[in-house]
C-alpha positions in Angstrom: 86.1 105.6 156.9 84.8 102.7 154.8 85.1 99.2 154.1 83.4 97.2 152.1 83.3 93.3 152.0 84.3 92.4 148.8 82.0 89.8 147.4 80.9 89.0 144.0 77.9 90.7 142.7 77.5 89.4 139.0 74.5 91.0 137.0 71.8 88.6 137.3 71.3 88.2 133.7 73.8 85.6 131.5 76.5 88.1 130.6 78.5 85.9 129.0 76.5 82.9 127.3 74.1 82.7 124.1 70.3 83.6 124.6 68.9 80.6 123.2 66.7 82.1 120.5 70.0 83.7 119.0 72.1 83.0 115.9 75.5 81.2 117.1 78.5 82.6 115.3 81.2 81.1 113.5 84.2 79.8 116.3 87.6 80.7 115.9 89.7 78.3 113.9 92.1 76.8 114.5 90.4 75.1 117.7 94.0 75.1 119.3 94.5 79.0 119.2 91.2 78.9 121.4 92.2 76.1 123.4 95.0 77.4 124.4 93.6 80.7 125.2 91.0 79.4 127.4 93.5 77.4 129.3 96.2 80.8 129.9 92.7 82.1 131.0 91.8 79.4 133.7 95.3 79.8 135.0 95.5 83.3 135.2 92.2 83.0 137.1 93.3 81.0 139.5 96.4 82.8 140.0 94.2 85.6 140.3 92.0 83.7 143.4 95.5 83.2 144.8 96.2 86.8 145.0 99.0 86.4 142.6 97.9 88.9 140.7 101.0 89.8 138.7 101.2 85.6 137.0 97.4 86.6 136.5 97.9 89.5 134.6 100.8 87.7 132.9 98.2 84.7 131.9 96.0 87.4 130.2 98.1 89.1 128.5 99.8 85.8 126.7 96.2 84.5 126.1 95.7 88.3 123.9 98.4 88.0 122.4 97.3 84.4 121.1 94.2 85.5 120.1 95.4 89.4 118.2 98.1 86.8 116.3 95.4 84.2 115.2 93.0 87.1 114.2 95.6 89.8 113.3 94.0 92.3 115.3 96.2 94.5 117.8 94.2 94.3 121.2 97.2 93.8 123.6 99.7 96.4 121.2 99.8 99.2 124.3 99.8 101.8 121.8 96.5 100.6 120.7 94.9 99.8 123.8 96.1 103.4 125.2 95.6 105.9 121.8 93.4 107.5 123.6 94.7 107.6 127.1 97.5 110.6 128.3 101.2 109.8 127.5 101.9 109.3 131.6 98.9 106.2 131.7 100.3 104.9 128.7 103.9 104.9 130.2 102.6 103.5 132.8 101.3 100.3 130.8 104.2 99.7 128.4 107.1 100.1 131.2 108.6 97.3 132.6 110.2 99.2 135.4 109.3 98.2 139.1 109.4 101.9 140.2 106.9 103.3 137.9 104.8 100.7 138.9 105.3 102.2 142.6 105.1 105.9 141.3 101.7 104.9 140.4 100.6 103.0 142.7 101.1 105.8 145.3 99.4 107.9 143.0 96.7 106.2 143.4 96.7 106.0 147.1 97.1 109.6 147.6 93.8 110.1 145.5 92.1 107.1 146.9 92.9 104.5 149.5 92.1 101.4 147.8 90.8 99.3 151.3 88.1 101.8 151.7 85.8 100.8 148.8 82.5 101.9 149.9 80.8 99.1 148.1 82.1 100.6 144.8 84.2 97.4 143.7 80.8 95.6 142.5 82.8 93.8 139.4 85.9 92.6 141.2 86.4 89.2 139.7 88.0 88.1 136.1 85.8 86.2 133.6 85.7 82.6 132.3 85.7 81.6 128.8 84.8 78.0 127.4 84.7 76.6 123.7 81.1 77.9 122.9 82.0 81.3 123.6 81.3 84.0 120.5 84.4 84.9 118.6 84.1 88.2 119.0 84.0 87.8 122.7 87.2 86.6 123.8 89.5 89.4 123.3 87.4 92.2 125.2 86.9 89.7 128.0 90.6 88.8 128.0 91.0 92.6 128.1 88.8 92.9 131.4 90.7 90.0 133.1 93.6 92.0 132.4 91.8 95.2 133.5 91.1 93.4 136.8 94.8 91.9 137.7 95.9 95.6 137.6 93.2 96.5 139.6 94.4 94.5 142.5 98.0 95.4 142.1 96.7 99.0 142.8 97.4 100.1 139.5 94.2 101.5 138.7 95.3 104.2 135.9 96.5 101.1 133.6 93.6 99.2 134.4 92.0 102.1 133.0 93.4 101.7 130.0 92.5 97.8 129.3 88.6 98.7 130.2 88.7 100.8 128.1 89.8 99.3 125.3 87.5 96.1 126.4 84.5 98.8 125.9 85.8 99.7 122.8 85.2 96.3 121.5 82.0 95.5 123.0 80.6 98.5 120.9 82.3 97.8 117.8 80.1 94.6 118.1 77.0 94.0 117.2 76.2 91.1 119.2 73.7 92.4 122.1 75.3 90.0 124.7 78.3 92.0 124.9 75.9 94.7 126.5 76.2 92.8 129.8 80.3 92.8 129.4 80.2 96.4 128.2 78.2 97.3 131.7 80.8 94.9 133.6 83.2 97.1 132.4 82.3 101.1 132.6 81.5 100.1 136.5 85.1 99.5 136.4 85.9 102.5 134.8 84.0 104.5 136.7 85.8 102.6 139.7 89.2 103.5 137.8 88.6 107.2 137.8 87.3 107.8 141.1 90.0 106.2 142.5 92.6 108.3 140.5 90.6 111.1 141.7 88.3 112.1 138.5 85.3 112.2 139.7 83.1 113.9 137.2 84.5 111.1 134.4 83.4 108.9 137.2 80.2 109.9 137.3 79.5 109.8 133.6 80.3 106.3 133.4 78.5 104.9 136.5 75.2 106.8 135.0 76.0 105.3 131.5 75.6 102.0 133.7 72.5 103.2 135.2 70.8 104.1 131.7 72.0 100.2 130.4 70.6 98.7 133.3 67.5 100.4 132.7 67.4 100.1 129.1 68.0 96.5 129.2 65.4 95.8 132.3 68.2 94.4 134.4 67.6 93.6 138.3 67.2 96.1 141.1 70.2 95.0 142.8 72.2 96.2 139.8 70.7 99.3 139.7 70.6 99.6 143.5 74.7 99.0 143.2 75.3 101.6 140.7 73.0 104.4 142.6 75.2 103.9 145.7 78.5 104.1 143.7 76.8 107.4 142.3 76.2 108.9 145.6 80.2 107.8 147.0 81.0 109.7 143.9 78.6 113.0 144.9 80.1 112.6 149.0 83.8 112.5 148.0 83.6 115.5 145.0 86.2 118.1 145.8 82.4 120.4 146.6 80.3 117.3 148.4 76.9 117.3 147.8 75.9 115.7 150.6 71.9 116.2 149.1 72.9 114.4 145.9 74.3 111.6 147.8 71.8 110.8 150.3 69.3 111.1 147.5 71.3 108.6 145.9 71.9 106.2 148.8 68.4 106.4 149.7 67.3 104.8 146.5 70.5 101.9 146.3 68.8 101.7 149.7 64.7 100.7 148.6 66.0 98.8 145.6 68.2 96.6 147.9 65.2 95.9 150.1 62.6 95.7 147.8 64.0 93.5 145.3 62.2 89.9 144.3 65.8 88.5 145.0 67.3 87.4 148.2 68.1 90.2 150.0 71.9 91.2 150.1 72.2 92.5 153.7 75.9 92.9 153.1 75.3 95.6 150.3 72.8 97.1 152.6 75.2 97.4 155.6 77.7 99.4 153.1 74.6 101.4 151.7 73.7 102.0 155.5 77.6 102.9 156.5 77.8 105.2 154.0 74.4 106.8 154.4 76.2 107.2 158.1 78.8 109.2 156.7 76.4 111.6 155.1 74.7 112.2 158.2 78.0 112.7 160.0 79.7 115.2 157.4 76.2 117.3 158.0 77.0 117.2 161.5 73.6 115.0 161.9 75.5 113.1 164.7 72.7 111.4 166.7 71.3 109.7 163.1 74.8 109.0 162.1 74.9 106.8 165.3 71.8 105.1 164.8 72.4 104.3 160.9 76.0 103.2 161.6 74.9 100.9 165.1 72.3 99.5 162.4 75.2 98.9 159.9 77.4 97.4 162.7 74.7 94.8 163.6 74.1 93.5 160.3 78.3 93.3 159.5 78.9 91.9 163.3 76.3 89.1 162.4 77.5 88.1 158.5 80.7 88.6 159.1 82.2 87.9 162.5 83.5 90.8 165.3 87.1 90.6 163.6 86.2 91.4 160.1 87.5 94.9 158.6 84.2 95.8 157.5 83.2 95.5 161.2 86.3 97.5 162.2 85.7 100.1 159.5 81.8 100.6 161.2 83.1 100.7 164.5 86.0 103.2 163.6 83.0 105.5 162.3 81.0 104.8 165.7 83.8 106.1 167.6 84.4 109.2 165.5 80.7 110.4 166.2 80.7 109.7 169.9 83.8 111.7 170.0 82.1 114.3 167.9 79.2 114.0 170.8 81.8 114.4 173.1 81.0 111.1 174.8 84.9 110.9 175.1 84.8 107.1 176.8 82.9 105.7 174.3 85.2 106.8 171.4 88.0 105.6 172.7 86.4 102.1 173.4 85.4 101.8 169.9 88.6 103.5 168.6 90.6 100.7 170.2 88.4 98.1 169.1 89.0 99.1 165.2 93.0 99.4 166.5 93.2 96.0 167.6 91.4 94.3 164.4 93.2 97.1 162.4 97.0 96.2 163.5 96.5 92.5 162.3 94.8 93.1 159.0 97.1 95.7 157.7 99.9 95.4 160.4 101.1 98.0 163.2 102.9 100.6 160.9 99.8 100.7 158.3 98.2 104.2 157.5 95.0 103.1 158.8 96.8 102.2 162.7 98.1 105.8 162.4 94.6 107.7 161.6 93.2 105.6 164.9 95.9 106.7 167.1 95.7 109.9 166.2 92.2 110.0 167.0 93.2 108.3 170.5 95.6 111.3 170.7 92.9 113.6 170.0 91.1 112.5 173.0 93.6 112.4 175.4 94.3 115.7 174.5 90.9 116.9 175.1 90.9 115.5 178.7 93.9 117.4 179.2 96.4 114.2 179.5 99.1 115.9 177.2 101.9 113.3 177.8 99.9 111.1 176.4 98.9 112.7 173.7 102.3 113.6 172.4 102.9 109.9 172.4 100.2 108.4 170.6 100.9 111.4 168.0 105.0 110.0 168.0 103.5 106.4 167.3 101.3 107.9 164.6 104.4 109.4 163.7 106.2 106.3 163.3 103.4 104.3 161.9 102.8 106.9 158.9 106.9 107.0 158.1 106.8 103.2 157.7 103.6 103.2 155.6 104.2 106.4 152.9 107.6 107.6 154.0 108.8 110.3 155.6 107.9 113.1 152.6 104.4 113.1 153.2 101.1 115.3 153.7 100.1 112.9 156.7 103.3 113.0 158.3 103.7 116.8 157.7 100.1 117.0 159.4 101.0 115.0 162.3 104.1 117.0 162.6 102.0 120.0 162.9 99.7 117.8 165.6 102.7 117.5 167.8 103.9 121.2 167.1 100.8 122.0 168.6 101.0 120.0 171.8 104.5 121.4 172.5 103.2 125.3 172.0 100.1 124.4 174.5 103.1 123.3 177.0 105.0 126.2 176.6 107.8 123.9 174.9 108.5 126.4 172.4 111.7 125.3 171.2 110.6 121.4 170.4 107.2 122.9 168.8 109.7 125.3 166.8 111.3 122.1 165.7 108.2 119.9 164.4 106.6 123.0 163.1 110.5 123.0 160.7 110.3 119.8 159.9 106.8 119.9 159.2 107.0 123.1 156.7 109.8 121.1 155.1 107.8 118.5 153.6 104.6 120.6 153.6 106.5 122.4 150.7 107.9 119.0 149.0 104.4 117.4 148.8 101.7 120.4 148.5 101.1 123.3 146.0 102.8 127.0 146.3 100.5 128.6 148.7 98.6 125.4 150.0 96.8 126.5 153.1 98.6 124.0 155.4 102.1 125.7 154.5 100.8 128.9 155.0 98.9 127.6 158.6 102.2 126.2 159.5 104.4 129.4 158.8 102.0 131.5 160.9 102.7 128.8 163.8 106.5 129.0 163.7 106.0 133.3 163.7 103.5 133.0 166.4 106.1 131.6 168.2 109.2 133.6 167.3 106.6 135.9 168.8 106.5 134.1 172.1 110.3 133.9 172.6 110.4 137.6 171.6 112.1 137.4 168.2 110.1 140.2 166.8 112.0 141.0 163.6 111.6 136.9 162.8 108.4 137.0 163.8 108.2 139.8 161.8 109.7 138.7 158.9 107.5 135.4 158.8 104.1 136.9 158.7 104.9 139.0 155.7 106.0 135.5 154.2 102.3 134.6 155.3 101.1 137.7 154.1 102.4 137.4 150.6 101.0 133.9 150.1 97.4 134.6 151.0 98.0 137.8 149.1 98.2 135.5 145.8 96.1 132.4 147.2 93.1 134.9 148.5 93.4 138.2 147.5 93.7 141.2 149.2 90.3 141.5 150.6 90.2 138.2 152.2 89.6 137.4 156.1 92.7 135.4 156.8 94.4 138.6 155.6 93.3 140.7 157.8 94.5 138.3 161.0 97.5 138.1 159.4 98.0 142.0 158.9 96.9 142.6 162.7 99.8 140.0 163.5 102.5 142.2 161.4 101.1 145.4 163.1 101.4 144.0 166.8 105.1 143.2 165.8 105.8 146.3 163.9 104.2 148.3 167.4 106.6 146.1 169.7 109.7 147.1 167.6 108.4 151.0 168.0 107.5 151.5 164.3 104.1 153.2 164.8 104.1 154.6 161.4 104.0 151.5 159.8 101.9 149.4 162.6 99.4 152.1 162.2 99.1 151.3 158.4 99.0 147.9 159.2 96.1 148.0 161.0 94.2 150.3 158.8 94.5 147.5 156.1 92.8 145.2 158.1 90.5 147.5 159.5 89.3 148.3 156.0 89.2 144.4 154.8 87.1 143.2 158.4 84.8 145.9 157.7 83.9 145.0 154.2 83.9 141.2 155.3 81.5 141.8 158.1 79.8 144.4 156.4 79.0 146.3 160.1 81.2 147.9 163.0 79.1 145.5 165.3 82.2 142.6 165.5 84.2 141.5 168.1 87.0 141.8 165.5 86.6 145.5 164.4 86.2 146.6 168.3 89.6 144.6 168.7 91.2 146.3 165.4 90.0 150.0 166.9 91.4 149.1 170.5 94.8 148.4 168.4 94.9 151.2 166.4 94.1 153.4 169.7 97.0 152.2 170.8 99.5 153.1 168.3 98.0 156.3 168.5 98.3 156.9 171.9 102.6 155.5 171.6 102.5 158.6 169.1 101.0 161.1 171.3 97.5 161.8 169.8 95.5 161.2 172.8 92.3 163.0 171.4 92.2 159.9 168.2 93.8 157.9 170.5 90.4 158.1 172.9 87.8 158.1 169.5 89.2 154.8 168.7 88.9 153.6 172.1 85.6 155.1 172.9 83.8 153.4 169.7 85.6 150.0 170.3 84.0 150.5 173.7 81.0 151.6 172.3 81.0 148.4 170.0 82.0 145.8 172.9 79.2 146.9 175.4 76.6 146.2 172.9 78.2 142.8 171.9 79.0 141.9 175.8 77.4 144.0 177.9 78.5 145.9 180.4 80.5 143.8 183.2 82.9 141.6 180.5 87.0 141.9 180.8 87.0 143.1 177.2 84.7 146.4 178.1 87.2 147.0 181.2 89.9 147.1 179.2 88.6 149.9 177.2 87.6 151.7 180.3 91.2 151.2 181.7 93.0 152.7 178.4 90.5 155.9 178.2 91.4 156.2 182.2 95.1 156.2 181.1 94.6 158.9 178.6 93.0 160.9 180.9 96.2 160.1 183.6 98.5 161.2 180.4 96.6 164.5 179.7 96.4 165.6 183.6 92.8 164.9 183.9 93.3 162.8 187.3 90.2 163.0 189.0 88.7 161.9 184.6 91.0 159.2 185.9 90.3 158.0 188.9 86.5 157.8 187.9 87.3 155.8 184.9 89.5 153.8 186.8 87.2 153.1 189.4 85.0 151.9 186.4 87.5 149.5 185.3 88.0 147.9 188.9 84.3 147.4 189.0 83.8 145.7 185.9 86.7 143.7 186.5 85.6 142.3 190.1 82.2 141.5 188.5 83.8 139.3 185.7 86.8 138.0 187.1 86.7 138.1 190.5 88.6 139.9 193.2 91.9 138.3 193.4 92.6 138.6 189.5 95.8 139.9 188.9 93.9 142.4 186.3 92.0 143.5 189.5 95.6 144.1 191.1 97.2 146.2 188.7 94.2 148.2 188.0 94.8 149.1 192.0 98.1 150.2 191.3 97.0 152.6 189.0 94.3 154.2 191.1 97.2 154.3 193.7 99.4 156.1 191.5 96.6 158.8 190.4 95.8 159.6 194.2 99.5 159.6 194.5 99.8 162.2 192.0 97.3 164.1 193.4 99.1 164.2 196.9 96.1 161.5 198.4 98.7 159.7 199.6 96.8 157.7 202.6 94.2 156.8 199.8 97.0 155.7 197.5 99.0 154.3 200.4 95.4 151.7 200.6 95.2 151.0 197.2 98.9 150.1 197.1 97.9 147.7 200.1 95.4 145.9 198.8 96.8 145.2 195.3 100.0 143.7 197.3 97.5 141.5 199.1 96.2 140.2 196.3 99.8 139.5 194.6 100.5 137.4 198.2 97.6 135.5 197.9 97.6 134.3 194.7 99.3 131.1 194.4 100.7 131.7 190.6 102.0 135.4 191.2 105.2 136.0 188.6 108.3 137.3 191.3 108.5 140.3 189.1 104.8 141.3 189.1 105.5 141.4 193.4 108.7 142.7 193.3 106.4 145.6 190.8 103.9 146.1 193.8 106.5 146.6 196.2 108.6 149.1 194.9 105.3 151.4 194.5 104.2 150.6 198.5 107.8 151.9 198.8 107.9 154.7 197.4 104.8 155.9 198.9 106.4 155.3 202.3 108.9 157.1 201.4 106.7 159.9 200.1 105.0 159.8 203.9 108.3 159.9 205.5 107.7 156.3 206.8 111.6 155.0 206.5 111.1 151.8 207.9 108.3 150.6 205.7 110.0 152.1 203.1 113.0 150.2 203.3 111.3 146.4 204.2 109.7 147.3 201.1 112.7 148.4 199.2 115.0 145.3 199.9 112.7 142.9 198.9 111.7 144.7 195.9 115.7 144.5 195.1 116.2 140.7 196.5 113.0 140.1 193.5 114.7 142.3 190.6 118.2 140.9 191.5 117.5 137.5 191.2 115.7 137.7 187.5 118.6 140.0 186.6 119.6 136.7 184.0 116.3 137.0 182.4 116.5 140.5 181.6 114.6 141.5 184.8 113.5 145.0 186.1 115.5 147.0 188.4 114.4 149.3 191.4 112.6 152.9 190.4 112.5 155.1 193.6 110.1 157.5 192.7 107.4 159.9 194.4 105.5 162.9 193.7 107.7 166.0 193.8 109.4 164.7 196.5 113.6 165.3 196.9 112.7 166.3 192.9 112.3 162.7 192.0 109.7 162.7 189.1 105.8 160.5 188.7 105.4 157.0 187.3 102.2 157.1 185.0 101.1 153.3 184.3 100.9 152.3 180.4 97.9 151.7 178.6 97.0 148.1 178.2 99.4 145.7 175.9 96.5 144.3 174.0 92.7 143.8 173.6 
């Protein structure tokens, strides 16, 4: 963020007046024409001083008009001033009607936000005229006045327009003092375009300025001022060259100190802030800090704690001692800027919203989540009033509290802002913008949750169709898209086509990462293993699981929970194919690896129990599984977040061990409570009691299922 204290920065040179040793030119006749030019002029300039900027721009305009009559010229016909301007700036100019002045206006703001001016503004202020002024003189001056009352209504693509046509007239010219009037005005171009976001015409007027400054040996501070709007114009292109623009900060930077004038600490603090922004965008935090704290002092001492340059510095401060993670100190700073923010531009401005969202941010980082779902809401509120309700910032913020509500298992009300949010998302932004397609994957992610497969489904091949034409088939995002599809298609039982699925993005991670030796591709294998195994070929099945493995022990070692899950879906294969005492090794394998990484009251640790249980059962070891059955019931009873159904699991295996070993009693205790559990999550779709035991009374084995995912 960046403010810049707008003071008046005229070249140092006479831009207006005669040199001495030159030839005065003929006046205009009649003197009255002039005269009463010069005093529309004076009262459109002080109109303008009184921020009344549309009796200013009126002033000007009847003060052209004057002077095109008296000379026949045609400097304030719109069609003229705009020939060579699109049809939509030159609308723009000749319309009358209030709401294409606000279609523009937001225009601009959604390219640039006009507060922030990052000391680009240098030529903010119209011009004087007096009775000694050059003839040729008045009308492109009367055009730059004009130029700068649209500037200040935030109309920046008609101010455009009347620079332009003041340039026009300063080169038609031959007198060499228009050359100061002609730089006055490509800053402003160059001002016009940025801030209508076309920054490479920016740029080729700002270093026209810099080759006129030179060529006419103007001050340092004039070129020091056009070198830092140079490097704004290199941070904020759509590919920031963050080299570019410190290289061109650095030198606004030695001109402003070095120069045989007084020294302008306030265009050094800008130069200093934005130099802070480069250092920040290159995740250079620590210097950011320092530049910025230097920045801060020098605004603090000019211009008073409560200035919005001072707020703007501060803001920054407290955006890199969040990035630092010095959480405390952010928020200090971020509610300093709020309370000098809220009385400049009022409590529902965009700039209150982007600081409470950044408050939000923080409170969601130290886990307070109440509180950050209601400093997003007063966001919320504060961007509506500002830009309305159909807008990219709300959307975003819509997406922020979507977020929140998925993290609290609030699936419904995240479901809801995610809606709402995709509904402006594709009222505001381009088919396929990434944010629509980020937020569609959100709302399928959780279909997914609440176990709506098909619209889960159905929404990730939405997904999958826009990054088809926005990336290509080979990209990334693709692939995690694709592995998303196949994890649904597998829950809904179609193998055939979840199998495909993840060959796709199998065949697009390996080309992106170039090697097997990826977390991804080890996770992608796992999957397909999977689907494999649901179609009964255990011998690919256990190749894809064997070089995941393989893949995951180099990458982790050997004791991490993503190795024992490998181990535990080989063991299960093994289990499958009769291989028990494969099983029980591999098994045994899996428990170790899992106590070393997760401890031995995890519920992974738990169910891998069971399943040793149920291979010794199988192999008549019934005392042996009888113990393992034991201890992974322990371990559900002891853990304080245990789901009822995951015990009520463990009890109906003790029991039908028990009743394997003839031990009725046990059996039974077991039994009822096992029933009391399934019975009472009956309404949620809840399991039901399996009695069960190696060929005992003819009843058949339970074999355990290879694990859900990587």
């Amino acid at each position: 963020m960046n403010f810049t204290h707008h003071n008046n920065n005229p070249i140092t040179r006479s831009m207006i007046c005669l040199e001495n040793h030159e030839k005065p030119r003929k006046k205009m006749r009649p003197a009255s024409t002039l005269d009463s030019a010069i005093i529309l002029n004076e009262v459109g300039i002080s109109s303008f001083h009184r921020q009344d900027f549309k009796v200013s721009e009126k002033c000007f305009t009847e003060a052209l008009s004057l002077v095109d009559k008296d000379q026949g010229s045609e400097s304030c016909n719109t069609s003229t001033v705009c020939k060579d301007i699109s049809e939509d700036d030159a609308a723009i100019i000749s319309s009358s009607d209030s709401s294409d002045c606000d279609e523009e206006r937001q225009g601009d703001r959604e390219c640039r936000r006009p507060e922030y001016d990052e000391g680009m503004l240098i030529h903010n202020r119209p011009l004087s005229l007096n009775d000694q002024i050059f003839t040729d003189m008045v009308a492109p001056t009367l055009c730059y006045n004009i130029g700068q009352s649209y500037i200040q209504q935030g109309r920046n693509r008609a101010a455009k327009c009347w620079f332009q046509r003041s340039l026009d007239l300063c080169r038609s010219s031959s007198n060499q003092s228009m050359s100061f009037l002609a730089i006055k005005a490509i800053h402003c171009l160059g001002y016009c375009y940025y801030h209508t976001g076309s920054e490479s015409k920016a740029m080729d007027y700002y270093r026209q300025a810099v080759s006129m400054i030179m060529e006419l040996k103007l001050e340092d501070v004039d070129l020091a001022a056009a070198y830092n709007c140079i490097g704004v114009v290199y941070f904020n292109m759509q590919s920031c060259n963050t080299d570019e623009a410190m290289k061109m900060f650095r030198k606004s930077l030695e001109l402003y100190t070095s120069s045989s004038l007084e020294l302008d600490l306030i265009a050094v603090a800008t130069v200093l802030n934005n130099i802070g922004r480069v250092y920040y965008l290159r995740s250079e935090f620590n210097e950011a800090l320092r530049i910025y704290q230097e920045s801060l002092q020098i605004r603090q001492k000019l211009l008073g704690n409560k200035a919005i340059d001072v707020a703007a510095t501060t803001y920054n401060i407290g955006q890199t001692y969040h990035q630092l993670g010095k959480l405390s100190d952010s928020l200090l700073h971020y509610n300093t800027y709020l309370k000098i923010a809220s009385k400049e531009f009022g409590s529902d401005s965009k700039d209150v919203a982007l600081v409470i969202k950044g408050i939000a941010d923080i409170h969601h980082e130290k886990g307070d989540l109440e509180m950050a779902i209601e400093c997003y809401n007063r966001a919320l509120q504060a961007q509506i009033a500002s830009c309305g309700l159909v807008s990219a910032d709300v959307a975003t913020t819509l997406n922020k509290l979507g977020n929140l509500c998925y993290e609290m298992k609030d699936f419904v009300t995240a479901m809801k802002h995610y809606k709402e949010g995709l509904n402006i998302e594709q009222k505001v932004l381009p088919l396929n913008h990434p944010h629509i397609i980020i937020t569609l994957t959100n709302i399928a992610h959780i279909h997914k949750q609440l176990g709506e497969r098909e619209l889960a489904l159905n929404t990730y091949d939405q997904v999958r169709e826009m990054q088809l034409q926005a990336l290509g088939e080979d990209n990334i995002q693709l692939a995690e898209t694709l592995s998303s599809i196949a994890l649904m298609q597998y829950h809904i039982q179609d193998y055939s086509a979840s199998f495909d699925s993840y060959q796709t993005a199998l065949r697009i991670r390996r080309q992106h990462f170039g090697s097997d030796e990826h977390p991804d591709i080890a996770s992608t294998l796992n999957s397909i293993g999977l689907v494999l195994f649901k179609q009964n070929m255990y011998e690919l099945a256990k190749k894809c699981f064997a070089e995941s493995l393989r893949i995951r022990q180099k990458l982790l070692g050997p004791d991490h929970r993503d190795v024992a899950i490998l181990w535990y879906n080989i063991a299960t294969i093994h289990f499958e194919t009769g291989e028990d005492e494969v099983a029980i090794e591999l098994y045994k394998e899996t428990l170790r690896v899992e106590r070393a990484a997760l401890g031995s009251n995890h519920p992974d640790v738990s169910l891998t129990l069971q399943h040793l249980g149920q291979v010794h059962q199988q192999l008549g070891l019934i005392e042996q599984a009888l113990e393992y059955f034991n201890e992974a019931l322990a371990i559900e009873k002891n853990r304080k977040n245990t789901r009822q159904s995951t015990l009520g699991r463990s009890l109906n295996l003790l029991g039908n061990v028990y009743l394997q070993l003839g031990r009725t009693r046990e059996m039974m205790e077991c039994y009822i409570e096992a029933s009391r559990i399934y019975e009472a999550s009956q309404a949620n779709g809840g399991e039901t009691l399996v009695i069960a035991g190696y060929n005992f009374y003819g009843l058949s084995k339970t074999n355990p299922p290879c694990a859900p995912v990587a």
